[in-house]
RODO-2510 file (C-alpha; in nm, 4 decimals, decimal comma):
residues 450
     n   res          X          Y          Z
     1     x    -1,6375    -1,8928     1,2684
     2     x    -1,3344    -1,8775     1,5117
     3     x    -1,2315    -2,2232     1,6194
     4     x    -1,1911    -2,2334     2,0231
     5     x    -0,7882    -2,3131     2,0057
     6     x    -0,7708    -2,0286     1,7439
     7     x    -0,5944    -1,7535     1,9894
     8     x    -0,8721    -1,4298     1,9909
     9     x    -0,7566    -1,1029     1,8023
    10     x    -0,7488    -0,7712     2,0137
    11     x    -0,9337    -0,4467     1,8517
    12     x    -0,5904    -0,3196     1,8158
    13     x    -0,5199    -0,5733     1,5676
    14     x    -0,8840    -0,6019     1,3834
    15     x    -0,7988    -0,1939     1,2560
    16     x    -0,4733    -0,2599     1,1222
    17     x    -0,6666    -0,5930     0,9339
    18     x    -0,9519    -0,3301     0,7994
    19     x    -0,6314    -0,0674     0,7014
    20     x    -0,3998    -0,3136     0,5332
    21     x    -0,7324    -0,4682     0,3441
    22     x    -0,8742    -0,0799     0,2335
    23     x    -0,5168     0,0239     0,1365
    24     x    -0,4355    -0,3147    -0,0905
    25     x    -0,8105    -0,2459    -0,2230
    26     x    -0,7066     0,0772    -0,2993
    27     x    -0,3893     0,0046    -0,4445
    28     x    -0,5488    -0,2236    -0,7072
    29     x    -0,8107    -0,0135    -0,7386
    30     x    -0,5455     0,2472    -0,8869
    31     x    -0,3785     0,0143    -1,1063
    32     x    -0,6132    -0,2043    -1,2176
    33     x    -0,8375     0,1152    -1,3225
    34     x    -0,5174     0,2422    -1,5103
    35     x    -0,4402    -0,1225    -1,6960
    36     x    -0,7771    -0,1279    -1,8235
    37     x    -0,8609     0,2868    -1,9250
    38     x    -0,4988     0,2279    -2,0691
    39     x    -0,5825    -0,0424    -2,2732
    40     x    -0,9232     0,0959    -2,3706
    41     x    -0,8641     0,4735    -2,4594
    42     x    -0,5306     0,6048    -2,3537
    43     x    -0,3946     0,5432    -2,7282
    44     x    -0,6195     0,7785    -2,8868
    45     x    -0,6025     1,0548    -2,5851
    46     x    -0,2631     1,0939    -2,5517
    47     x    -0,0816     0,8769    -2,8421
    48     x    -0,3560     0,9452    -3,1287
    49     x    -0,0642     1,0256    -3,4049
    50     x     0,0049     0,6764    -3,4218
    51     x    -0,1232     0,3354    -3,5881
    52     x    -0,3593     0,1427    -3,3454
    53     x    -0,1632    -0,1271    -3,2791
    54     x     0,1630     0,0772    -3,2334
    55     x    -0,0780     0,3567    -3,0103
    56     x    -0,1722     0,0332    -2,8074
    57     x     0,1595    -0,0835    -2,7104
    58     x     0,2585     0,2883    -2,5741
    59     x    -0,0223     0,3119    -2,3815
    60     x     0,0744    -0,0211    -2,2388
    61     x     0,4339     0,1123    -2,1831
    62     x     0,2799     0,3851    -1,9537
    63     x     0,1440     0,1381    -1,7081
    64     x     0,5123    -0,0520    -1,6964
    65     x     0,6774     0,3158    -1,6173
    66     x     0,4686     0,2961    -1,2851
    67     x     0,6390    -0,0727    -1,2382
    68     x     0,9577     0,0629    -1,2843
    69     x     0,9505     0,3262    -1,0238
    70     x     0,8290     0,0988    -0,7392
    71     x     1,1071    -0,0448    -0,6109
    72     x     1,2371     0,3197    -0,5779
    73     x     0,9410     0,3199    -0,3544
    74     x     1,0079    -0,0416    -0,1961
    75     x     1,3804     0,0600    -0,0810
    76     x     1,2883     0,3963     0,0236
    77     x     0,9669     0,3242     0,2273
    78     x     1,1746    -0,0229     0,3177
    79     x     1,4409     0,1358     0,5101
    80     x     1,2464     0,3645     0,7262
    81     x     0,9658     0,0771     0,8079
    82     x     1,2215    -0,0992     0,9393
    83     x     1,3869     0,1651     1,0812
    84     x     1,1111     0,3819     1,2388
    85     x     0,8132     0,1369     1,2436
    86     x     0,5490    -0,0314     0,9843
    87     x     0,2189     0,2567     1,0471
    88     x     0,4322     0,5975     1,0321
    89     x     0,4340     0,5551     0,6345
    90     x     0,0982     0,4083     0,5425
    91     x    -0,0324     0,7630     0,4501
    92     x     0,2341     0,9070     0,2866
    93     x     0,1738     0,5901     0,0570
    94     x    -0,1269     0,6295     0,0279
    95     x    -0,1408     1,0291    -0,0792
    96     x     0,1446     0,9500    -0,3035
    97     x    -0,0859     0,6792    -0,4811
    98     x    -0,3864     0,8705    -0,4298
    99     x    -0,3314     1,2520    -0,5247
   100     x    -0,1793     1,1411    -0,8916
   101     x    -0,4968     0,8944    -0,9481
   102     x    -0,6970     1,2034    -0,9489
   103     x    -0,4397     1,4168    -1,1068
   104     x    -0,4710     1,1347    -1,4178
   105     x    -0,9014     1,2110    -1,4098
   106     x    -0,8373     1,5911    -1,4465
   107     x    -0,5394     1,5726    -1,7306
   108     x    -0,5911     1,7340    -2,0785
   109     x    -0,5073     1,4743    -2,3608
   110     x    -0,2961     1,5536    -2,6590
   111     x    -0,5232     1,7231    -2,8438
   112     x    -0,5601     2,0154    -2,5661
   113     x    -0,1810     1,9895    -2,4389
   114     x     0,0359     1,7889    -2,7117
   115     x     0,3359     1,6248    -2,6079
   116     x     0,3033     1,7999    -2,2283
   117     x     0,0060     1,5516    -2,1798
   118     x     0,1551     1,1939    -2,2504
   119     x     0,4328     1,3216    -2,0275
   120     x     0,2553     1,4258    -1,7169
   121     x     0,0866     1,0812    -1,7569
   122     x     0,4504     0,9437    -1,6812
   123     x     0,5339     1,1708    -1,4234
   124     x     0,2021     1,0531    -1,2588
   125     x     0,2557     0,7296    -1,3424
   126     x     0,5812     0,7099    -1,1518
   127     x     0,4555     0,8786    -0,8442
   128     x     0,1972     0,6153    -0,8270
   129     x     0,4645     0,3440    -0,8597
   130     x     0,6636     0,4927    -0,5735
   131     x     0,3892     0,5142    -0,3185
   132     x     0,2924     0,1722    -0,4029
   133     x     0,6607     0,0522    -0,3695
   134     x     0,6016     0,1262    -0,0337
   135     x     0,2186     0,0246     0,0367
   136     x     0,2544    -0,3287    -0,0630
   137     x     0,5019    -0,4733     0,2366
   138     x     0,3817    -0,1935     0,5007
   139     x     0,0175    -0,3256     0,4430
   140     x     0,0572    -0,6756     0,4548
   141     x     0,3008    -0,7026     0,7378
   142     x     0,1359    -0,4247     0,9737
   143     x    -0,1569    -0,6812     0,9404
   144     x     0,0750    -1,0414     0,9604
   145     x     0,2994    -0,9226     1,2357
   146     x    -0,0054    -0,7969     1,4473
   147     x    -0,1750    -1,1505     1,4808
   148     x    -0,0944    -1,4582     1,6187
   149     x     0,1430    -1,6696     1,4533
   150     x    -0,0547    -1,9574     1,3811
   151     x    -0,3644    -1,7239     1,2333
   152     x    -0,1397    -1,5761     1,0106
   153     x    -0,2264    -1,7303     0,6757
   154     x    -0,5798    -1,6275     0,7109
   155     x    -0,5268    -1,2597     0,8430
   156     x    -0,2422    -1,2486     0,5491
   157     x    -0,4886    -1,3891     0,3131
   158     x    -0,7175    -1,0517     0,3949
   159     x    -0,4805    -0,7394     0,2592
   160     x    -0,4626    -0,9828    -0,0570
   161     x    -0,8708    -0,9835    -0,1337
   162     x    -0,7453    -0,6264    -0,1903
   163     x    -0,6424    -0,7459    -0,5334
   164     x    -1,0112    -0,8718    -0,7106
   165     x    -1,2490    -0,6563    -0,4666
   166     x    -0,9999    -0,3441    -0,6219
   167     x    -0,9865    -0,5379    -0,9538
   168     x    -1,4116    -0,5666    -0,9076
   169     x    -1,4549    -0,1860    -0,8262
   170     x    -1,2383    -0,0440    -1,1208
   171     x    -1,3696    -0,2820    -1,3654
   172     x    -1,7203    -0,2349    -1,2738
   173     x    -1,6852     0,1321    -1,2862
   174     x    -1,5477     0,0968    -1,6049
   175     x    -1,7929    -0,0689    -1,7671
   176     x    -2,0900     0,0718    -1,6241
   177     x    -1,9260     0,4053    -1,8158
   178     x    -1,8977     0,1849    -2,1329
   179     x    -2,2376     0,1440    -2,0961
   180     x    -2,4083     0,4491    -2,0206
   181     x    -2,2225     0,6320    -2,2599
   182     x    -2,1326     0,5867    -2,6354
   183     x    -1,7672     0,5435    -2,7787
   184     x    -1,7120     0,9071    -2,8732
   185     x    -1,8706     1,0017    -2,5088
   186     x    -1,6494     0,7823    -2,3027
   187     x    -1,3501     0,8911    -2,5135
   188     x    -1,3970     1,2403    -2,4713
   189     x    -1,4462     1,2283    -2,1201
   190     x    -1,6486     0,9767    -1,9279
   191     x    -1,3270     0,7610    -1,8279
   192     x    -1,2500     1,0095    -1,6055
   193     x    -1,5096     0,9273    -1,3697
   194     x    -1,3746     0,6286    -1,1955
   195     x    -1,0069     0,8072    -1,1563
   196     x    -1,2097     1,0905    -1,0207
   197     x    -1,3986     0,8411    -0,7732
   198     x    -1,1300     0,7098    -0,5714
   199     x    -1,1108     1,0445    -0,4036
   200     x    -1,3582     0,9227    -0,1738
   201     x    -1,1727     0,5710    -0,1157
   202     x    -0,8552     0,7689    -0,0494
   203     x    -1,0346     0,9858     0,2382
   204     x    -1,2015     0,6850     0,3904
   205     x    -0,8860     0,4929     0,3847
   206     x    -0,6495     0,7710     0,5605
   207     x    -0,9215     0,8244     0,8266
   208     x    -0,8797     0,4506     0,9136
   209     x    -0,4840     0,4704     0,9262
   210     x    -0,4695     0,7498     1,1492
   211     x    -0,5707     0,5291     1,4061
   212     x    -0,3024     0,2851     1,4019
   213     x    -0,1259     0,0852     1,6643
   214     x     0,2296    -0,0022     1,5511
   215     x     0,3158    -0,4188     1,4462
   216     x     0,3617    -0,6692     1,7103
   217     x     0,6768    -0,7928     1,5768
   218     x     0,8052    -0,4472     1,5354
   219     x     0,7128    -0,2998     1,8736
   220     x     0,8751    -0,5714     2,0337
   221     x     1,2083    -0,5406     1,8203
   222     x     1,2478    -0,2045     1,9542
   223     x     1,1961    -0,2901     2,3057
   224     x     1,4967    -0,5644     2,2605
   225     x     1,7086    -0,2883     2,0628
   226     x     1,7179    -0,4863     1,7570
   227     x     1,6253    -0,2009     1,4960
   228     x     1,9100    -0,2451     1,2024
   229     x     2,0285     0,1163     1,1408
   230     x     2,0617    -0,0350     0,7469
   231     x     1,8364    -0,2868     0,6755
   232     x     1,9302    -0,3419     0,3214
   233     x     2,3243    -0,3950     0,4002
   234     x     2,1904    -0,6130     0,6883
   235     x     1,9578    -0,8129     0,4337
   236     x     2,1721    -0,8877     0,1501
   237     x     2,4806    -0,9414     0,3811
   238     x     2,3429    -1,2488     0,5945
   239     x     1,9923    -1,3527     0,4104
   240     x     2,0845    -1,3473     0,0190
   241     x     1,9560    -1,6571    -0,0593
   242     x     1,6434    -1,6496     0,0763
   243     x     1,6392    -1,3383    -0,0786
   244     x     1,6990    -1,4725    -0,4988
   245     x     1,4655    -1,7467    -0,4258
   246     x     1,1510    -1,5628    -0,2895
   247     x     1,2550    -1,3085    -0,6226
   248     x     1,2211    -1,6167    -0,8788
   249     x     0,8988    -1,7365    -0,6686
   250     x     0,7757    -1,4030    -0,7296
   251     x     0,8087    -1,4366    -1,1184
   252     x     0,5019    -1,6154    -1,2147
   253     x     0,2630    -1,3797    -1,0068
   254     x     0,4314    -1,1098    -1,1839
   255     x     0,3743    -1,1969    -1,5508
   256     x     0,0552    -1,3433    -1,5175
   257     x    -0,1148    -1,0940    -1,3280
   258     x    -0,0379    -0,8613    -1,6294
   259     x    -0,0866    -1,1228    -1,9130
   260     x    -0,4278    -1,1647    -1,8068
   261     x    -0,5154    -0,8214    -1,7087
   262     x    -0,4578    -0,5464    -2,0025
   263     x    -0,2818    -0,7631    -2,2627
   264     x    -0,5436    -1,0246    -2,2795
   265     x    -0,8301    -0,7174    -2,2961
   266     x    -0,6053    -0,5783    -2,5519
   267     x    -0,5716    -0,9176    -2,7482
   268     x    -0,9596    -0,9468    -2,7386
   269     x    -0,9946    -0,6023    -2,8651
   270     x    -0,7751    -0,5995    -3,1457
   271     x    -0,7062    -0,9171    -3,2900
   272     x    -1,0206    -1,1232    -3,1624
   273     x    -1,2298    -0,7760    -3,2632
   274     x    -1,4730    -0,8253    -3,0157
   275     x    -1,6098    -0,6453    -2,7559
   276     x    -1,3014    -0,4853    -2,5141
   277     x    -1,6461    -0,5752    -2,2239
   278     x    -1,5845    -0,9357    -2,2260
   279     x    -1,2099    -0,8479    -2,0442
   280     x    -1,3651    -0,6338    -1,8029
   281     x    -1,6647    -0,9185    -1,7395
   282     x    -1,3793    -1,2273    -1,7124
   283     x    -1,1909    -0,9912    -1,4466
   284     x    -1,4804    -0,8988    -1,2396
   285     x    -1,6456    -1,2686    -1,2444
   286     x    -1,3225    -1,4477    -1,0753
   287     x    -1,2715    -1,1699    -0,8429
   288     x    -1,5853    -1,2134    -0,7079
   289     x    -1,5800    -1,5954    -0,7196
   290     x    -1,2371    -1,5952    -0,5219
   291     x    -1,3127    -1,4116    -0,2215
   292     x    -1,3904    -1,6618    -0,0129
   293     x    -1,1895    -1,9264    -0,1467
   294     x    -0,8730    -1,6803    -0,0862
   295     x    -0,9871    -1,7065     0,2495
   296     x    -1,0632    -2,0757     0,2450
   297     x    -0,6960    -2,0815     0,0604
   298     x    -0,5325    -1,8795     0,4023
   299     x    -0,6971    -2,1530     0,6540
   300     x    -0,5188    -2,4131     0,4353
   301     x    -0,1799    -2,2514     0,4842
   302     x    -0,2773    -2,2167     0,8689
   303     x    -0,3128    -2,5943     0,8687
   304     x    -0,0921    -2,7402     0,5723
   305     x     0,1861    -2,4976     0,5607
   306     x     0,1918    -2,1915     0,3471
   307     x     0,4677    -2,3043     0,0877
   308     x     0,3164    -2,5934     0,0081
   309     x    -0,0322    -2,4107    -0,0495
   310     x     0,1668    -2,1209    -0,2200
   311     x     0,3799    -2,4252    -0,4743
   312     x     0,0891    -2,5964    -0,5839
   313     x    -0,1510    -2,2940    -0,6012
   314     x     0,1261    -2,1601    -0,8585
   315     x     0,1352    -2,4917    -1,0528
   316     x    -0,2058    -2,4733    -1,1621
   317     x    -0,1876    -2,1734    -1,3586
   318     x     0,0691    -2,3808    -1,5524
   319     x    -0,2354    -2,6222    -1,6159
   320     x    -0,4644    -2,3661    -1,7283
   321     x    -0,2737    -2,0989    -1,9485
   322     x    -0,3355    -2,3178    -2,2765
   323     x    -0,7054    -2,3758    -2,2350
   324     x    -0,7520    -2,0233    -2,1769
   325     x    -0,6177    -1,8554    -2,5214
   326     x    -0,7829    -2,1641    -2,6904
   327     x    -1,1139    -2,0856    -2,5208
   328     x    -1,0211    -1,6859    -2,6038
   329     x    -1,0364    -1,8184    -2,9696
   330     x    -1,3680    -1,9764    -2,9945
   331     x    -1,5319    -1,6222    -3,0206
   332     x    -1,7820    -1,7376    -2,7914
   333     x    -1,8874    -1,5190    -2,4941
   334     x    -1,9237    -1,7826    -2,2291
   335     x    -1,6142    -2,0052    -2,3494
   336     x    -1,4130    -1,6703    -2,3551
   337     x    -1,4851    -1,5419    -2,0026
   338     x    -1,4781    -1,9213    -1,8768
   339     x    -1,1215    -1,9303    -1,9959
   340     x    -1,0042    -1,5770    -1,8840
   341     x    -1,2151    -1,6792    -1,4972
   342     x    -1,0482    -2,0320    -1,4449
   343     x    -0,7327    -1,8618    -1,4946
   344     x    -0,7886    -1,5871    -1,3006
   345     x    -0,9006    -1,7690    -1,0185
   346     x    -0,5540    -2,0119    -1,0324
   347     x    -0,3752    -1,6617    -1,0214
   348     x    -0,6034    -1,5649    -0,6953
   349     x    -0,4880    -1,8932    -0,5385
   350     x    -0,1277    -1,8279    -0,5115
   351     x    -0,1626    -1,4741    -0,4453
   352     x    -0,4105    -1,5689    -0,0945
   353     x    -0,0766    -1,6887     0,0556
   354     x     0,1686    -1,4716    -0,1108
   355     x     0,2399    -1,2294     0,1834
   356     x     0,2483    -1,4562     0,4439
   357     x     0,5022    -1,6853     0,2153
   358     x     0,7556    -1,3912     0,1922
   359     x     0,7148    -1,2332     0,5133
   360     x     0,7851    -1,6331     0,6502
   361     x     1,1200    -1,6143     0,4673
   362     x     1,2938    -1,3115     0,6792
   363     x     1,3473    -1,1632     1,0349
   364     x     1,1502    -0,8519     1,1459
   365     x     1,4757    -0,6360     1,1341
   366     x     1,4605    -0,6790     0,7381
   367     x     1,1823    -0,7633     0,6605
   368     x     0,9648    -0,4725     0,5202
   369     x     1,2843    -0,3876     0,3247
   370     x     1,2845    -0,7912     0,1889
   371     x     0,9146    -0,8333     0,1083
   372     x     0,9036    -0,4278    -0,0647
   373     x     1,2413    -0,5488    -0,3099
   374     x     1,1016    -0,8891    -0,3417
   375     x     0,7799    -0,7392    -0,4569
   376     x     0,9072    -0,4495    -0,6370
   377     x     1,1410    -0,5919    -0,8320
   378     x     0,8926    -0,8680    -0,9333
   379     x     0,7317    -0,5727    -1,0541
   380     x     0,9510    -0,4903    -1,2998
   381     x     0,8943    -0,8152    -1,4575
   382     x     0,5554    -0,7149    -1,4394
   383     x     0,6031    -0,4170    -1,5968
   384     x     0,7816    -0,5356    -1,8921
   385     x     0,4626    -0,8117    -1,9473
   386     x     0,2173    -0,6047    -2,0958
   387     x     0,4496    -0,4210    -2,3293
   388     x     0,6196    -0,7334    -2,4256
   389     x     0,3417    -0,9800    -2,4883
   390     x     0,1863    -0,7266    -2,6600
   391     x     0,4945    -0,7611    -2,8992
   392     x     0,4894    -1,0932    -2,9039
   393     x     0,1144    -1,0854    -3,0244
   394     x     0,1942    -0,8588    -3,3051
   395     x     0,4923    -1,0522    -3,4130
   396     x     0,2956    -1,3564    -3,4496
   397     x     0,0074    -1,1483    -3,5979
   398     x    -0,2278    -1,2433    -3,3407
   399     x    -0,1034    -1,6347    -3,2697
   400     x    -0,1002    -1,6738    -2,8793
   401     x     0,0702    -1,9695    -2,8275
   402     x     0,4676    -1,8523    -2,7852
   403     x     0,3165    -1,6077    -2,5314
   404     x     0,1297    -1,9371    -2,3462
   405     x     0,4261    -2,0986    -2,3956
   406     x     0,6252    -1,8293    -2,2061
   407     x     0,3668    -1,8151    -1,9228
   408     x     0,3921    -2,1498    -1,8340
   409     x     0,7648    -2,1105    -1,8852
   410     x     0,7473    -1,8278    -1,5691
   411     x     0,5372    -2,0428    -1,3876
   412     x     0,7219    -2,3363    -1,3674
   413     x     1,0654    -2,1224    -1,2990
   414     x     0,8628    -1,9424    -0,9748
   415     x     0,7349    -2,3021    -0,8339
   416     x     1,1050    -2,4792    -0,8521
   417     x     1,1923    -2,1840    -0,6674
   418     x     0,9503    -2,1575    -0,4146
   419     x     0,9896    -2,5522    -0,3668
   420     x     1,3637    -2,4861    -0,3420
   421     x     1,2488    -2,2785    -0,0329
   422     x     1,1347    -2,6145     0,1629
   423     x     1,4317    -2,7633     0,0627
   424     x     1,7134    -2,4901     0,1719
   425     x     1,6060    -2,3537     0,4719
   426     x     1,4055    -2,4828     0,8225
   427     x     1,1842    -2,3046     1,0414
   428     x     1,4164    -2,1599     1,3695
   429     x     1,2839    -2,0238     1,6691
   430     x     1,3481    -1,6731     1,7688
   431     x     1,6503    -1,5237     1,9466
   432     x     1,3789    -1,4123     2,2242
   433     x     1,1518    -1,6019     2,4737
   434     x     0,8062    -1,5823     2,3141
   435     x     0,6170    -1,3046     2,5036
   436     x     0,2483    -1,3294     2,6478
   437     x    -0,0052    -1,3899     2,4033
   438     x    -0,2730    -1,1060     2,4801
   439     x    -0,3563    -0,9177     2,1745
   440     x    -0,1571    -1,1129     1,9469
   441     x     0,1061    -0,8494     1,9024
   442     x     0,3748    -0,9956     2,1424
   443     x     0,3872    -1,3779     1,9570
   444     x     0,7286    -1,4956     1,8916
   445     x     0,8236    -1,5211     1,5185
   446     x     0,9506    -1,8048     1,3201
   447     x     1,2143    -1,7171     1,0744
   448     x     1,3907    -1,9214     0,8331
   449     x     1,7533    -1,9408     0,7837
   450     x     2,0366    -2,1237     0,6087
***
């Protein structure tokens, strides 16, 4: 329930909430169904000429090619939001994300195509990666920058339950195949269902966008003629160090999102040999369980600050990475999803605040082009997780501690950094006078600065 001092949110404002949520649902939605289907089956449909371990660790390298490509995306869809405005390129990244999901459901595997069909799986992959380059920063700020400032850690909180209500649909869809169908079935051809599915998602979701208003913050930077003409010159000429400290804050988001995800389904697969369902169960648990306390977790930031929610939200998954590969080796069911759900939730905590933390840290004139690099090139590191830990697994022949060593390692890098944050820079008015508060689109903006 709205508190009465809480300023009241116009209709406007409540669409571009609903598009920013459906495209981040959508967006993990894509990529978590690809992580997983990767993990599961993509070794013996399009790598089956190798080993299973080596057939596992390319399929893994397929989902960091779609890393790799988005901060193409990021840079490209960067300039133009903040050159042209934030709701002009939410559907071209959302048919660039959508149109190769589907593309992946209707793709021959090796044994109908050969080599062609592991490659088209890159060139899909990369697509994907660009239009999400793009979706990340467009969705969360159209939605931040078109409420009032001091209801911006919950409205920024709402594009990020995007992540484990995407995570929830993909992995339920994927197991409910795993269920209804044998081995050999789902295989051959019942994993293309879900990828198929998200056609409708994709039609609902551009629907919704084609009824956009544009940003607050934006709208009123091109009434005062403050559009950069070249945002990133602009950004790393006058706010670089803002800049390297929101990408090491980033880190720890990056590699555990991933560690958890795929590598820790493939670590229960292959070396735990058990059931490849108890990954998809400890995703879908926690992403349930963390919906309203990611909510709960934006009030916080309203009231507390978001850094400091954002620092010590990161810090606990420093706490818990340990405990969760020892539970993982118990070999029992609810010790093993316990440990992969306590985790997952500590991830979840950070990542309620995440958007609102980064967007905090620049001026509208830069700042889809500093949260879509920020994010994108955290991505890379995200990319290289699976692929990587996955090495690291199968150089230690199954031993997860050096990789729990290394995610605390990340962790405790990203919080110094995003503590370093507090310590560098202070919040500064704007240049403007703050404009009448009606539908929470003409608020003045804090920005901070050296």
């Amino acid at each position: 329930m709205r508190r009465p001092e809480e300023p009241r949110i116009a209709p406007t404002a409540r669409r571009t909430v609903l598009a920013g949520f459906l495209g981040s649902t959508f967006e993990w939605f894509d990529f978590g169904l690809y992580g997983t289907t990767a993990a599961l089956v993509f070794d013996e449909v399009f790598f089956p000429a190798q080993s299973t371990a080596i057939g596992s660790l390319l399929a893994l390298t397929t989902t960091a090619v779609g890393f790799f490509a988005r901060p193409v995306g990021g840079l490209v869809f960067g300039h133009f939001g903040d050159r042209a405005g934030r709701k002009k390129l939410l559907i071209t990244t959302m048919l660039l994300m959508g149109i190769p999901t589907v593309v992946i459901g209707l793709l021959p595997g090796y044994a109908t195509l050969g080599a062609a069909a592991p490659v088209v799986l890159l060139l899909m992959r990369i697509l994907q990666g660009i239009g999400l380059g793009g979706e990340y920063a467009g969705a969360a700020l159209a939605t931040i920058e078109s409420v009032p400032d001091k209801r911006r850690g919950f409205f920024g909180s709402i594009p990020q339950l995007g992540n484990p209500v995407g995570g929830v649909l993909s992995s339920g869809l994927v197991l409910l195949c795993t269920w209804l169908s044998s081995d050999a079935q789902y295989e051959a051809w019942v994993w293309r269902v879900p990828f198929l599915l998200s056609a409708v998602l994709l039609v609902y979701t551009l629907v919704v966008r084609t009824r956009l208003a544009e940003s607050g913050d934006f709208a009123r930077l091109q009434r005062e003629g403050g559009v950069e003409k070249a945002p990133l010159v602009a950004l790393l000429r006058g706010h670089w160090a803002p800049l390297l400290l929101a990408l090491g804050a980033r880190t720890a988001d990056a590699v555990t999102g991933n560690v958890v995800g795929p590598v820790v389904t493939a670590y229960v697969v292959t070396y735990l040999h058990r059931s490849d369902s108890i990954g998809i169960i400890g995703t879908m648990i926690p992403s349930v369980i963390c919906l309203p306390m990611m909510l709960c977790l934006g009030r916080l930031g309203d009231r507390f600050g978001v850094r400091r929610t954002f620092v010590w939200s990161v810090l606990s998954m420093a706490v818990t990475a340990f405990p969760m590969f020892a539970l993982l080796q118990t070999g029992t069911l609810v010790w093993m999803v316990l440990g992969i759900t306590v985790f997952r939730l500590c991830n979840s905590a950070q990542f309620a605040v995440q958007s609102t933390f980064l967007a905090e840290l620049f001026p509208t004139e830069v700042r889809y082009t500093a949260v879509s690099l920020v994010y994108q090139v955290g991505a890379i590191v995200g990319g290289l997780t699976p692929p990587v830990a996955y090495a690291m697994l199968v150089a230690c022949d199954g031993s997860p501690w050096w990789l729990a060593l290394a995610v605390v390692g990340s962790v405790l890098f990203s919080a110094a950094c995003a503590a370093a944050v507090g310590r560098r820079f202070t919040r500064a008015p704007h240049r403007t006078a703050e404009a009448p508060q009606g539908d929470g689109a003409d608020l003045a903006e804090g920005t901070l600065r050296p």
